[in-house]
N, C-alpha and C positions, 0 to 999 in steps of 0.2 A: 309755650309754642309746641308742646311736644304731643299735646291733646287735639291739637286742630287735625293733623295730619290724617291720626286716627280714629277721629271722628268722622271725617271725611271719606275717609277708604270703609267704614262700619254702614256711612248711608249709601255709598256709591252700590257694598256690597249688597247690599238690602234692596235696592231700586232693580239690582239686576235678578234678583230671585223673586222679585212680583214679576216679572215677566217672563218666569220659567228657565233663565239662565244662570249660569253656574255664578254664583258670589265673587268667586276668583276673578272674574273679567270684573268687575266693577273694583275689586280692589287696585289688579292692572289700572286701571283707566284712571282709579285715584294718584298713584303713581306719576303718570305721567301728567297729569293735568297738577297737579304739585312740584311736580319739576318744571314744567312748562310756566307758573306763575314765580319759579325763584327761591321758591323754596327749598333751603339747603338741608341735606339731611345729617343728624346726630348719630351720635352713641346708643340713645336709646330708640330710637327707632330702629338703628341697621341690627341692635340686638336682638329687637321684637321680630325683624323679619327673617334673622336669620334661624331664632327659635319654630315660626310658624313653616320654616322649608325644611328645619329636620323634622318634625313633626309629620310633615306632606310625606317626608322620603320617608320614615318611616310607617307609615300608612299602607304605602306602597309595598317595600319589606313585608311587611304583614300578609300580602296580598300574593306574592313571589309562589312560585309554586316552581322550582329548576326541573322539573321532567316537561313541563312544557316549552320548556328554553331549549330543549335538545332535539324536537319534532323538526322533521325535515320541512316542513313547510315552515314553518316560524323563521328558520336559518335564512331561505330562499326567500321567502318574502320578506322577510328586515334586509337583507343586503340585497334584493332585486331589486327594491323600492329607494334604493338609496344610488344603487348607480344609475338607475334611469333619473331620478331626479336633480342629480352633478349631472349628468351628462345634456342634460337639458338644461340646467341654469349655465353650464359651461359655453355652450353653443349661443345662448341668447348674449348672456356676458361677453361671450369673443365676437361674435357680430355687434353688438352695439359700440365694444374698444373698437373694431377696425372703421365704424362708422363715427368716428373722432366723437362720441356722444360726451360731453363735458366731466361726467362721472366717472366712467370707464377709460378714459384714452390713455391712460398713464396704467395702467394695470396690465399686468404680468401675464403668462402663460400660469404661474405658480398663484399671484394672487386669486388669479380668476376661479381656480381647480380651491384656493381654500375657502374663499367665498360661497361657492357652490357645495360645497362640503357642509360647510356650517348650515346653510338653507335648506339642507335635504333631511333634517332634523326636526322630531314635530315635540310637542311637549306632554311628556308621559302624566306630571302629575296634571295638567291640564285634563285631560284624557281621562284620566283614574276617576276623578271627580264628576264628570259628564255623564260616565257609564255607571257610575254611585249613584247618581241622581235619577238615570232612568233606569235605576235597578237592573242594569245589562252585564256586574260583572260578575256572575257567573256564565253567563251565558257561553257558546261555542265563541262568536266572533269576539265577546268582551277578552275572553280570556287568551286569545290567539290576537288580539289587539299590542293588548299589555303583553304580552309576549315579543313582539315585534318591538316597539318600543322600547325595551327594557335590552332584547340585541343592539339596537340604534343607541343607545345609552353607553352600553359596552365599549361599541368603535366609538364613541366619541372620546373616554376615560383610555381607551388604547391609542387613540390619534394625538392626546395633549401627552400622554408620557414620552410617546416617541419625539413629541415636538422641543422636550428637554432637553 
């Protein structure tokens, strides 16, 4: 049982790189469409996946360059891009609570602001891989990208410590 999974997430990956997409969305999609059919996950699988994400993080590491983490645009644009986008899932989240929408009506001032915090979050190794693939990370924007990103990373490992 522990070969189907990853068999499945091998052609999902491979379907989605004939059609110029990153491998990683078919493996996601395997994921979910495995869990969607009841499939419970193992030991060896949560191993394999947890080796294939230090791998990914460190890929990224590799890629890390800190004098680009200190440019003042990197700063302002990782944390401009993040309260405008709480501030706008905030306002849609608190307008559809006040409009008793079945999902929202029970949700908080607090919920709604952690909510919107976790949503204003994009996926760096996602990202890493996208701009591998179209040969963009050295590029100006590739690297001011991951740069960004990699701030958004930061507040998120500074938002779970504080949340202890």
């Amino acid at each position: 049982m522990v070969l189907l999974p990853l068999v499945i997430a091998f052609v999902l990956g491979f379907f989605m790189r004939l059609f110029r997409l990153p491998p990683m969305l078919g493996y996601l999609l395997a994921g979910f469409a495995l869990h969607a059919m009841g499939i419970e996950r193992n030991d060896t699988i949560e191993q394999i996946s947890h080796l294939g994400i230090l791998l990914l993080l460190f890929t990224i590491g590799l890629k890390l360059n800190i004098r680009s983490l200190i440019r003042k645009h990197v700063w302002r644009g990782g944390i401009g891009h993040m309260l405008t986008t709480v501030l706008i899932f905030s306002v849609v989240m608190g307008a559809l609570s006040v409009l008793s929408i079945s999902i929202f009506d029970q949700m908080t001032l607090q919920s709604i602001a952690i909510v919107a915090f976790a949503l204003s979050f994009s996926s760096t190794v996602f990202a890493v891989k996208v701009l591998e693939e179209k040969g963009e990370m050295q590029s100006l924007q590739g690297k001011t990208a991951i740069s960004i990103l990699i701030i958004q990373d930061i507040l998120a490992v500074a938002f779970l410590v504080f949340q202890r």
